[in-house]
matplotlib code that plots the C-alpha trace (Angstrom):
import matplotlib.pyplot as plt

x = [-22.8, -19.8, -16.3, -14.4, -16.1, -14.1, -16.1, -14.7, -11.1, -8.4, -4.6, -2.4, 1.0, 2.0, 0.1, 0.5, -2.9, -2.4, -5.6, -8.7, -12.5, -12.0, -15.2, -15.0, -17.3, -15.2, -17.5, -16.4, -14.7, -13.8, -10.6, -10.5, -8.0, -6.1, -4.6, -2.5, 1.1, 3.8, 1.9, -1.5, -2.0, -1.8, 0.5, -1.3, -4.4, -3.5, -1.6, -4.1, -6.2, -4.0, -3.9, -0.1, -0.7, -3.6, -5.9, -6.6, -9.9, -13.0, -13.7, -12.4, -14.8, -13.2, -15.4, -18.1, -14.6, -13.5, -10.2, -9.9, -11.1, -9.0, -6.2, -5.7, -8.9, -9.7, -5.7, -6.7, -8.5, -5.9, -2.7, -0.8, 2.3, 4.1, 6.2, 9.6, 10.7, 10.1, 11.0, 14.3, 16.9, 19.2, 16.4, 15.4, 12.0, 10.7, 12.4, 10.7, 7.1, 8.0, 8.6, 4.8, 3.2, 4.5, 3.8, 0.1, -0.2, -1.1, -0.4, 2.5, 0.6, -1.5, 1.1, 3.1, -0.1, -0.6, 2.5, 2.6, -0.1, 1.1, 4.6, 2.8, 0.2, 2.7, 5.8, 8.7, 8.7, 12.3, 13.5, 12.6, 16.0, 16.9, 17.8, 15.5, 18.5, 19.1, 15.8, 15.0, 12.4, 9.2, 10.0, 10.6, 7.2, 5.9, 7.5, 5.9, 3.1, 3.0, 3.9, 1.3, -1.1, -0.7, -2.7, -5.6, -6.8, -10.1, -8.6, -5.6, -3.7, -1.1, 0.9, 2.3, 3.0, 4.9, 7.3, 10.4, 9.2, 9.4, 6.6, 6.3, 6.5, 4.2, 2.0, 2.5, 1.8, -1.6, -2.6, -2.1, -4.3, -7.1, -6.9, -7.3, -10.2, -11.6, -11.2, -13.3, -10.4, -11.1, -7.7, -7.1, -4.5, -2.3, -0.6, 1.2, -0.2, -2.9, -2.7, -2.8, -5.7, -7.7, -7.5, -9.2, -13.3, -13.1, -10.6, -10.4, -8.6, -6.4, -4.8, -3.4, -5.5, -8.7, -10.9, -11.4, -13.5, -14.4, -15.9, -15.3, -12.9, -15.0, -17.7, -15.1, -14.2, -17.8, -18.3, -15.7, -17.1, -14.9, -14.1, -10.3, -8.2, -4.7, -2.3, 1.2, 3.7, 7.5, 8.0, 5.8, 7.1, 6.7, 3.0, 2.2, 3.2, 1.5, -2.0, -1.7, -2.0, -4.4, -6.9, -5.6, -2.4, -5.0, -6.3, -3.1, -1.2, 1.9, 0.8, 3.9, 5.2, 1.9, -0.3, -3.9, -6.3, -9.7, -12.2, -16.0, -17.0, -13.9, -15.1, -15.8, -11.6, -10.1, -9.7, -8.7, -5.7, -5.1, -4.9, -3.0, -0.3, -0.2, 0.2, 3.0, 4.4, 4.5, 4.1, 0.8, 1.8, -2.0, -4.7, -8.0, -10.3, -10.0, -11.8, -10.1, -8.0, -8.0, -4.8, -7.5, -9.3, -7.2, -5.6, -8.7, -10.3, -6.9, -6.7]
y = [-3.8, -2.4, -4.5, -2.9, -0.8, 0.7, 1.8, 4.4, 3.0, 4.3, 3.5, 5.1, 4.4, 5.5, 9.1, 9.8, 9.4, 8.0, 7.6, 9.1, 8.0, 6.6, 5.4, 4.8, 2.2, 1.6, -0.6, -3.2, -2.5, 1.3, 2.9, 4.6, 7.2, 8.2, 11.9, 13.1, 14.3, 12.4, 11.7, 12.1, 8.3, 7.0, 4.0, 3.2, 3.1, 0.6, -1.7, -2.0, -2.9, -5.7, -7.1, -6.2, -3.6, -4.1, -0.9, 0.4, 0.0, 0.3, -2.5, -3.2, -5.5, -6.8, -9.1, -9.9, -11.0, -8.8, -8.7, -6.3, -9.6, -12.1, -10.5, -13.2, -13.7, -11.8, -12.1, -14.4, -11.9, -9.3, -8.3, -5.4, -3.6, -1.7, 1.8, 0.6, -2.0, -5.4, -8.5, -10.2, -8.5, -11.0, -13.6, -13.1, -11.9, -15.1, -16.7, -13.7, -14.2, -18.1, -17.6, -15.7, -18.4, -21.0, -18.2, -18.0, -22.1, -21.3, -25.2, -25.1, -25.5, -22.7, -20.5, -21.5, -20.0, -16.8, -16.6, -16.4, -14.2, -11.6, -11.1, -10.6, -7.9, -6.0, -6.5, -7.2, -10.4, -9.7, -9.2, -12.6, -14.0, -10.4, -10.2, -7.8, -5.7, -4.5, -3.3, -0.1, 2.1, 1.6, -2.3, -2.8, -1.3, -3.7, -6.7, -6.0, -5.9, -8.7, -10.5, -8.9, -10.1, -13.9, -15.3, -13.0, -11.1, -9.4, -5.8, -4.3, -1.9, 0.2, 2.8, 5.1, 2.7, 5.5, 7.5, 8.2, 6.5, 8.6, 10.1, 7.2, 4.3, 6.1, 6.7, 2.9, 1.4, 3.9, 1.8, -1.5, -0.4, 0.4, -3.0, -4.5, -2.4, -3.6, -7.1, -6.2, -5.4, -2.9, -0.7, 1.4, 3.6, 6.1, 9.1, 12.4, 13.3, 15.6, 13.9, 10.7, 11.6, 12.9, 9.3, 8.0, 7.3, 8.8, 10.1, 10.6, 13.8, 12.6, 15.4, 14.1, 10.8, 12.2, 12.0, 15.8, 14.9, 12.5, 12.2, 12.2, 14.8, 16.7, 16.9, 18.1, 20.6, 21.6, 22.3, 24.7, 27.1, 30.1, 31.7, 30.9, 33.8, 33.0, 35.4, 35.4, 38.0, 39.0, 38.6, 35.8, 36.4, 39.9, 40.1, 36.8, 39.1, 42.0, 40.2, 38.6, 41.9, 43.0, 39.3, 37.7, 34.9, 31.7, 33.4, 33.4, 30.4, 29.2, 27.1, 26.2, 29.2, 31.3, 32.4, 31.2, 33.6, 33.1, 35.6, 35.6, 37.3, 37.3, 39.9, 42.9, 41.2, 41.5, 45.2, 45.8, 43.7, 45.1, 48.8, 47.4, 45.8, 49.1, 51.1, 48.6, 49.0, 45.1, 43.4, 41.4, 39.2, 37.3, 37.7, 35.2, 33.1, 29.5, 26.2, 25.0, 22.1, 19.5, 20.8, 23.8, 21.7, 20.0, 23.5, 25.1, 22.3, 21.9, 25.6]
z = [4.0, 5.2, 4.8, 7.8, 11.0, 12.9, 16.2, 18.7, 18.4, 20.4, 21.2, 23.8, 24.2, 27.8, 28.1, 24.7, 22.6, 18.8, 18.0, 19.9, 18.9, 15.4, 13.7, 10.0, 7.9, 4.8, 1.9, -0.3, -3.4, -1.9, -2.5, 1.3, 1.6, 5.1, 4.6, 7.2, 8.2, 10.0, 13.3, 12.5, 13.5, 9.6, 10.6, 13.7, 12.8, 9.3, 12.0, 13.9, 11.0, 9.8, 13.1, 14.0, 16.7, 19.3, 20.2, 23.6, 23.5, 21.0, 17.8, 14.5, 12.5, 9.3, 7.5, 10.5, 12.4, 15.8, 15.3, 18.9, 20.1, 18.1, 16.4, 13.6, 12.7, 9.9, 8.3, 5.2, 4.2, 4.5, 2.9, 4.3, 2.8, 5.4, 5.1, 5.2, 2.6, 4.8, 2.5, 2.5, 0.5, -0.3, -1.3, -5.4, -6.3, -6.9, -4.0, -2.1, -3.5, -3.0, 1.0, 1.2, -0.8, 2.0, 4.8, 3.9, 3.1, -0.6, -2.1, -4.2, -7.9, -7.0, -5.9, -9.1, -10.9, -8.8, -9.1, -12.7, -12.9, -10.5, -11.9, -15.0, -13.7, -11.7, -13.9, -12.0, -14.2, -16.1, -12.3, -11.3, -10.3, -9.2, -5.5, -4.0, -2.8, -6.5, -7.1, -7.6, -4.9, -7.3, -8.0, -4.7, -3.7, -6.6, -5.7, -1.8, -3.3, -5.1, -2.2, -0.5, -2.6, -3.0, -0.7, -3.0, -0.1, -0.1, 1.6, 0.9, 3.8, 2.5, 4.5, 2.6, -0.2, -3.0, -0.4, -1.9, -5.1, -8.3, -10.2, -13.1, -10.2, -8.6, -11.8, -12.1, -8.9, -9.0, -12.3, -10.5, -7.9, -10.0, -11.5, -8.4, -7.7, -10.8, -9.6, -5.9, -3.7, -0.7, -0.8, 2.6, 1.6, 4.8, 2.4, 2.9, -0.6, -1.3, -5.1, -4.4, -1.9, -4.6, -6.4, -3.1, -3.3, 0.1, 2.3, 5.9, 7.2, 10.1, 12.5, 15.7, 16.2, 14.8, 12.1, 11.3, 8.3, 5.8, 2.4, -1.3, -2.0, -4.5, -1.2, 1.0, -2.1, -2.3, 0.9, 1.7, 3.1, 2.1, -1.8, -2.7, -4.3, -5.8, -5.6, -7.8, -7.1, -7.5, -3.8, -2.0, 1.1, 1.3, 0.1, 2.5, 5.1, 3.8, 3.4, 6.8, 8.0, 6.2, 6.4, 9.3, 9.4, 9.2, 5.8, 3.9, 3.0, 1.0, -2.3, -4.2, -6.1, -5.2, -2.0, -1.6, 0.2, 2.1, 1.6, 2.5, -1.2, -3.6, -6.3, -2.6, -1.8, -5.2, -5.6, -1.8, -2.8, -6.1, -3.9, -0.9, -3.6, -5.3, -2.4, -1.1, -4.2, -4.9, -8.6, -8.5, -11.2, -11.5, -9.1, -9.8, -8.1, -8.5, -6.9, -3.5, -3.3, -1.0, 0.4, 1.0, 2.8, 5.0, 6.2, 7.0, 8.8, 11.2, 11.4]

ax = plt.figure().add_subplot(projection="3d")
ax.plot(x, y, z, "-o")
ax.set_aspect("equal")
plt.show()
């Protein structure tokens, strides 16, 4: 049975839509994924889901509780870490984890013990009598999480939890994750990246308030519907150019430091461009076919 429905949600603000006809059924113990760019309706949707932002219309079940009818009702069973660093900077850690405790009415010997434990599983233990100001980006993220997480809620609602975090932190704060997984936390997770996308059991393509697709990123993988042909040459921008001409602009896209190509059969493709580089007198570096990403995915299906 599912932990959260969301039925035919949608939220306006004046006459611009955010969100239009969201349904999602997200099961317990999931690691649900929402992959989108700036605007795609990531934040809006995950604050409606913790109950901070109310929805135009349609209904958000978390836990058998309405919360489109009763926006605190399902919060003991939530914890939700926001974008932007939101805890008190000149309060320590453990005064910061302290204030939470008494927020969410967690008696004061069980909070002593949660928070014992939690300091322990996401290590910003040696920081304890840090103030939060003189943390660093990841131990900030770890220390919101932790407060987050002290009431022990059942699902947790991150928006864009690693921004501007670097790669170990990020590496890090993935591993705590899946720890919590292991312990039957639902994790709802709004990202910009296609990486930490692919972690996700399932992900949810967001493009302008809608749901373009959703699945296991190894289904949306497999069912892309095209054959994927990487292209490395001395001049990128030149031979994107050149094979937008020759394949159409919405074939041909950036990836990194090479192009990625759409063709229907890849072997009947590969020696046009061999001839049309030749003839254009470009250097094709490396020309193979290799299995689409989910960057792949998203592209084609918003293209």
């Amino acid at each position: 049975m599912a932990i959260v429905t969301v039925d035919r949600l949608h939220k306006s603000f004046g006459a611009a839509t955010a969100l239009e006809d969201i349904s999602l059924s997200i099961e317990p113990g999931e690691v649900f994924g929402l992959l989108g760019p700036d605007g795609a309706g990531k934040t809006t949707l995950i604050r409606i889901l913790a109950g901070v932002m109310k929805a135009s219309s349609g209904k958000v079940d978390i836990m058998g509780c309405d919360i489109t009818a009763d926006m605190d009702s399902a919060k003991t069973h939530i914890g939700y870490l926001s974008q932007k660093f939101s805890l008190y900077p000149n309060l320590t850690v453990a005064e910061n984890i302290d204030f939470y405790s008494r927020l969410f009415g967690v008696g004061k010997i069980e909070a002593e013990n949660r928070k014992r434990r939690l300091l322990e599983f996401s290590r910003p233990a040696p920081f304890a009598d840090r103030q939060a100001r003189h943390l660093s980006g990841g131990m900030k993220q770890k220390l919101a999480l932790t407060c987050a997480l002290i009431h022990t809620p059942k699902i947790l609602l991150l928006d864009e939890p690693t921004t501007g975090v670097d790669p170990i932190s990020r590496r890090e704060f993935w591993k705590i994750l899946y720890d919590l997984v292991a312990q039957k936390v639902t994790i709802i997770i709004a990202t910009p990246y296609m990486d930490e996308a692919e972690r996700a059991g399932r992900v949810a393509l967001l493009y302008k308030g809608r749901v373009l697709k959703c699945a296991a990123p190894e289904s949306l993988r497999r069912e892309y519907p095209y054959q994927l042909a990487e292209v490395v040459t001395d001049d990128l921008h030149i031979a994107k150019t050149l094979l937008e001409k020759r394949f159409g602009a919405g074939n041909v896209t950036f990836f990194g430091d090479k192009l990625h190509l759409k063709t229907a059969d890849y072997r009947s493709f590969s020696e046009t461009i061999r001839e049309l580089f030749a003839e254009s007198h470009i250097q094709l570096l490396s020309l193979e076919q290799i299995e689409p990403h989910l960057e792949d995915v998203f592209i084609d299906a918003i293209s």
